[in-house]
N, C-alpha and C positions, 0 to 999 in steps of 0.2 A: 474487273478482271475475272470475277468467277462466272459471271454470264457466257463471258468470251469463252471460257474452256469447256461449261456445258454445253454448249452449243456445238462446239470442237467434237465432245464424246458422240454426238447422236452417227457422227459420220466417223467413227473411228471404224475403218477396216480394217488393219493391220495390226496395229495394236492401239492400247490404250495408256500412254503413258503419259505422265505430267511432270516430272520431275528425273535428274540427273540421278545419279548413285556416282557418289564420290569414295566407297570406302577406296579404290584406286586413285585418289584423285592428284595426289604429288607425281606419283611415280607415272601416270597418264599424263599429268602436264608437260614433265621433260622429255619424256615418248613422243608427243604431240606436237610440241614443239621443232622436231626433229620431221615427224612423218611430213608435218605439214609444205616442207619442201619438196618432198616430193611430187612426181607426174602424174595426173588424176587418169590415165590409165596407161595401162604396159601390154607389150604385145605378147605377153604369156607370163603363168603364172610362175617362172624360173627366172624373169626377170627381175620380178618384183622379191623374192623370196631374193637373189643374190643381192640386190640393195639394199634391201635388211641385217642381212650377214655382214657388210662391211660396216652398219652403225651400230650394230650392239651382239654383246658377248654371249650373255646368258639364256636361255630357252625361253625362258619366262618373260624376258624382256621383248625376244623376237613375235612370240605370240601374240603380245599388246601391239607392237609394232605395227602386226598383219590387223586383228581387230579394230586397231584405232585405223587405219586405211580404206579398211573394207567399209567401216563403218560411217565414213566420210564421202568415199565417192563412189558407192554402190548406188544406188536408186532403185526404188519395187516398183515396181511395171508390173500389171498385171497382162497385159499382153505375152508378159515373155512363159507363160504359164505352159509349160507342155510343147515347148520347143526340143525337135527333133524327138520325140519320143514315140509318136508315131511309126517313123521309121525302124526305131531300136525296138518297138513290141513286133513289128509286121513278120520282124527277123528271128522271133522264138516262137510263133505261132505252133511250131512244132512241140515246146514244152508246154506237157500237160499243166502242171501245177506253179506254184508261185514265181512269174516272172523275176522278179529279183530275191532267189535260195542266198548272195550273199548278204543283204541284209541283216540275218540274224545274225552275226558276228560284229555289226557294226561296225566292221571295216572291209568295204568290197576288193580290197584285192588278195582278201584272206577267207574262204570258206569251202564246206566241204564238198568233194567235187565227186557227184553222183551222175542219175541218168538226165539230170536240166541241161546239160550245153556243155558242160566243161569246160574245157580248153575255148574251143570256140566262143561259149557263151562270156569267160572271160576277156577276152579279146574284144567282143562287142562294145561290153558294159565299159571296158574301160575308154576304147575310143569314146563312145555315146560321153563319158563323165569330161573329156578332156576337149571336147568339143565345145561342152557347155562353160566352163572353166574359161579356154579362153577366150570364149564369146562376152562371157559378164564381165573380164579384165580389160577387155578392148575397147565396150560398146557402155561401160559403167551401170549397165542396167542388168536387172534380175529377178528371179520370184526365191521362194527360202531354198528350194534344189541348187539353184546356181550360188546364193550366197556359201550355201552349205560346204558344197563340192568346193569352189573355189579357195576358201578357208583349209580344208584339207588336201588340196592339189600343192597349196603354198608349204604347208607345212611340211608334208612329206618332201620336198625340197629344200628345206630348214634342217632336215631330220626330228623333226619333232614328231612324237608317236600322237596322231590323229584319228578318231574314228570318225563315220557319217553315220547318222543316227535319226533311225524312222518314226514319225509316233504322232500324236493326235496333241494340236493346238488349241486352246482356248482361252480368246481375248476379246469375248463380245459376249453380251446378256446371252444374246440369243442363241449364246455354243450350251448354253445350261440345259442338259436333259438330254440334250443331241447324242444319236448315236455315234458306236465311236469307230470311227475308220482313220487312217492315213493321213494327213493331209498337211503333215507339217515334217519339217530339219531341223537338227542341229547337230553342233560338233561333239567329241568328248576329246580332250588332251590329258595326255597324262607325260606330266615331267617331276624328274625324282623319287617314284613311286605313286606322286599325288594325282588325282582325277582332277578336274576342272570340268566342266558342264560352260557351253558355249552359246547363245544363240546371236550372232553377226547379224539375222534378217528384224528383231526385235529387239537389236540394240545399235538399229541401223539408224538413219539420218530421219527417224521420226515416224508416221502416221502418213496411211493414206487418204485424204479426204478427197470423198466419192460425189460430195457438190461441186466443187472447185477442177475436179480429175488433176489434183498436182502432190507431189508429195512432198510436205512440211517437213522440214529440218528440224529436228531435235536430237540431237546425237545425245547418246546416254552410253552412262558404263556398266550399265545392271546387271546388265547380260554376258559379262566376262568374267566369271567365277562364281556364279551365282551359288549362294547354300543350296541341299539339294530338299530341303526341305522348304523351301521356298520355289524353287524352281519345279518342283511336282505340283505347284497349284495351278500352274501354266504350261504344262508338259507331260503329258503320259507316254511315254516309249512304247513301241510295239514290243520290245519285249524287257520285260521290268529290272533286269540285272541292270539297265543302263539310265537307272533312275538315282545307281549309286545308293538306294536306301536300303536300310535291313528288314523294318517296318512294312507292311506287306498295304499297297491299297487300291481297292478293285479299280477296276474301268467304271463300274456304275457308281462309286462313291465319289471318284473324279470326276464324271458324265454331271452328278445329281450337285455338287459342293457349290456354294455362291460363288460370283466371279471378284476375285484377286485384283486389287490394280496394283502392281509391284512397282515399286519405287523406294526409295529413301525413307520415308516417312513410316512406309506400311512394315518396317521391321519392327516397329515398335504397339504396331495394332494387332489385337487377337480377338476374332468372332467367339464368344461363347455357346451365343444365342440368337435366331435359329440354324441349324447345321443343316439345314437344306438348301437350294438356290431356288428355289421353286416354292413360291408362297401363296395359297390359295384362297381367295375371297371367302367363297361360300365356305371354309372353316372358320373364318375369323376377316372382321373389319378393322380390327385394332391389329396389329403385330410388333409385340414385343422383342425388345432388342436387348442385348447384354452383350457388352464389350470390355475389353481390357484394353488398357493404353497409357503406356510410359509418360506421355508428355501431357501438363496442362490441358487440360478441355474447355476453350472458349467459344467455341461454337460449332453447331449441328445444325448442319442444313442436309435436306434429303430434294431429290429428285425424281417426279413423277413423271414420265411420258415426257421429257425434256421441262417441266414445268417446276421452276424452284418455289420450295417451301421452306422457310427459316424455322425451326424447329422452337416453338417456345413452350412448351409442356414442361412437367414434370420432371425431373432427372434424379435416378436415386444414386446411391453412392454405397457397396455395400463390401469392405474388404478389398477394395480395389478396384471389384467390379461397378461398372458404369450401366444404367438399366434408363429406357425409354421406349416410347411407343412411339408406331405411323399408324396414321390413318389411312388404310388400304381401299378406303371405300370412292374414290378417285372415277369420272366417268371412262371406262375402256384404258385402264389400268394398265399396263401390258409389262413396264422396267419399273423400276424403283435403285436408286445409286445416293446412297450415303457416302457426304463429305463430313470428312472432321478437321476442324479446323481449313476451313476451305478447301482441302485436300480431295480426291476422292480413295474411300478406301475398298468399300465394297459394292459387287451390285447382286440382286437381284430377279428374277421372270415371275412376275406375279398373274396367275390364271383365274 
């Protein structure tokens, strides 16, 4: 079984995830239970949004409704990447600066209306959003723009207050050190006062594997309320109010941090040691680990270049912390992904 899911990582594009997130998991069941009747697409997102309305009362409840939906019969196509956007840039060529000024509000049909387009450029943007909306509703496929959009097209037809929210993804060794641009969605809701942090495309129906070109089913709830101090290990906002945190942390500390695999498990694991993602031979062959972690440690296995090593060294035990070495010295090195307890917790880019 753990071969089977190494193997699974070497081709994870989308994300990397291995395990459910249950802290939703009753109140998702009887949601579930319910959405699962439903028609795996509708011909606009006003349909879909009015047959939620007639099964359940409270906001919070229609929001799981739409995620557990979305998250069911969406599919990630990367084909659908940069559909109709073409045409929506060709049409502002005229503004000099940042094609999408509302952006920085987080919610495009609220921003400040200067010399970019105004009136017109609102007009655009929002046909261009409601094009793709219900394109992904109709045709069940998407990239994180269409899951994103369509998640706040619904809501705003629920009345639930939704933002769209731009910012920089990473769920692969190789995003470690990467410059930081654009390239990823998510929602924010806020019902009752409260924020929620959403992501529907990485808490969708699983992983895309780029051997196979099909996308695996794994539906997870991680991604429906996620803490936002968890959710910042896999999401930098373009602009950091919408990180929800007070605690202030760069792009290049995000850019430079080891890669996260979020799940169930990993709320209970904390890197002490190294705080870089990026681990360098010629400083050291050996590299030193120090971890904390809530639950029994029965086994460490690490992963080189897709190559499993069962960790049998050393293990110290000091105050809770957990302390062992890798041998880095591996022909043409390049990833390194510690499992604990079979799990994977974290990875690595070793130069």
């Amino acid at each position: 079984m753990l071969k089977q899911h190494m193997r699974k990582l070497v081709f994870f594009i989308l994300l990397s995830l291995l395990s459910t997130y249950q802290s939703y998991g009753q109140d998702f069941d009887r949601i579930d239970a319910i959405v699962h009747l439903y028609p795996k697409k509708y011909k606009s997102p006003k349909k879909l949004a009015e047959q939620i309305s007639k099964d359940f009362d409270s906001e919070l409840d229609k929001a799981k409704a739409l995620y557990s939906w979305i998250t069911k019969n969406i599919s990630y196509d990367y084909k659908e990447s940069g559909k109709y956007y073409t045409d929506y840039a060709n049409s502002y060529k005229s503004v000099q600066h940042n094609p999408f000024p509302s952006f920085r509000s987080t919610n495009y049909i609220d921003y400040h209306r200067d010399k970019s387009g105004s009136k017109k450029h609102l007009q655009t943007e929002k046909k261009y959003r409601e094009k793709i909306s219900k394109r992904v509703i109709s045709s069940g496929i998407a990239v994180c723009e269409g899951y994103t959009q369509l998640f706040k097209d619904v809501c705003d037809h629920l009345g639930i207050i939704c933002f769209y929210v731009l910012g920089n993804g990473k769920n692969q060794i190789h995003h470690i050190g990467k410059e930081y641009r654009s390239d990823h969605a998510w929602n924010i809701i806020e019902i009752n006062f409260k924020k929620y942090l959403i992501d529907a495309t990485w808490g969708s129906t699983g992983y895309y594997n780029i051997e196979t070109q099909e996308f695996v089913e794994e539906p997870n709830y991680f991604y429906f309320g996620t803490p936002a101090d968890v959710f910042i290990k896999g999401h930098y906002p373009n602009f950091y109010e919408n990180s929800l945190l007070v605690d202030i942390i760069s792009k290049e500390e995000f850019s430079e941090a080891p890669l996260f695999y979020q799940h169930e498990k990993s709320k209970d694991f904390n890197l002490i040691s190294p705080s870089t993602g990026i681990l360098r031979k010629r400083d050291t062959v050996t590299q030193e680990f120090i971890i904390e972690y809530d639950q029994p440690v029965y086994s460490i296995v690490y992963l080189v270049n897709n190559q499993q090593f069962n960790y049998k060294g050393k293990i110290s035990y000091d105050d809770g912390k957990i302390g062992f070495n890798v041998d880095l010295s591996h022909p043409n090195a390049k990833e390194l992904i510690i499992f604990i307890n079979e799990i994977p917790m974290v990875g690595f880019k070793i130069e």
